[in-house]
N, C-alpha and C positions, 0 to 999 in steps of 0.2 A: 504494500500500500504506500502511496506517495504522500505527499505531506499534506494537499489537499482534502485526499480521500481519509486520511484520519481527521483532519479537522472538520470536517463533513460529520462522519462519523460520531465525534465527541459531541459536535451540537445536536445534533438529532438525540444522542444517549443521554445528557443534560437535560434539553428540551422534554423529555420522558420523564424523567427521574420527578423534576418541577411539575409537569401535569400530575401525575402520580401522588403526590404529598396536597395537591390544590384538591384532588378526590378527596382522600384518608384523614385530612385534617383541617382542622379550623384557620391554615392559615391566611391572610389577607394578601393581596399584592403587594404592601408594602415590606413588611415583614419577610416576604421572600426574598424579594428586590433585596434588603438589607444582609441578610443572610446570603446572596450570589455576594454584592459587594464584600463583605466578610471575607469571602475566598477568595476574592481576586486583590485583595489588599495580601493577605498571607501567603499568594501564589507571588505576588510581584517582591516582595521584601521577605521572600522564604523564613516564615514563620510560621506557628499557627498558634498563637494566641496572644492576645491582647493583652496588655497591663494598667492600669486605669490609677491613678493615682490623684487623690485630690483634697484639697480641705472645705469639710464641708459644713465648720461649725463656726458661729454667729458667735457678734459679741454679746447682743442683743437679743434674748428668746421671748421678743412679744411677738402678738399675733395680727399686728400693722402690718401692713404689705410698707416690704420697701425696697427698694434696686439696691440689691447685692450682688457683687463681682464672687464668683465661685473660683477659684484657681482647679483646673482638673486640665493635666498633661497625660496626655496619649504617647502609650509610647509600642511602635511596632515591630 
């Protein structure tokens, strides 16, 4: 098989894989879409997992809405 006929191939096996789970489960288009993204972040920067790291505690614990800056670094 040439490089074509695999990548033909892979999309059509993908393409399935994704219908297949949109049957079987409650997922949404978005949620999938994020979940393709997911792996094509961990295919591009040979990883596969995430590390999320962030501070996410207030000086201030009332219950006023107020514009807070969250610090959360991704790191891949």
């Amino acid at each position: 098989m040439d490089i074509n006929e695999q990548t033909e191939t892979f999309q059509y096996e993908l393409a399935k894989l994704v219908y297949h789970f949109k049957r079987e489960y409650d997922l949404n288009d978005l949620t999938i879409a994020g979940c393709l993204d997911f792996c094509k972040l961990s295919v591009l920067t040979e990883t596969d997992d995430v590390i999320f790291e962030g501070d996410f505690s207030t000086e201030d614990d009332t219950d006023e809405e107020e514009d807070t800056d969250l610090d959360i670094n991704f790191k891949f």
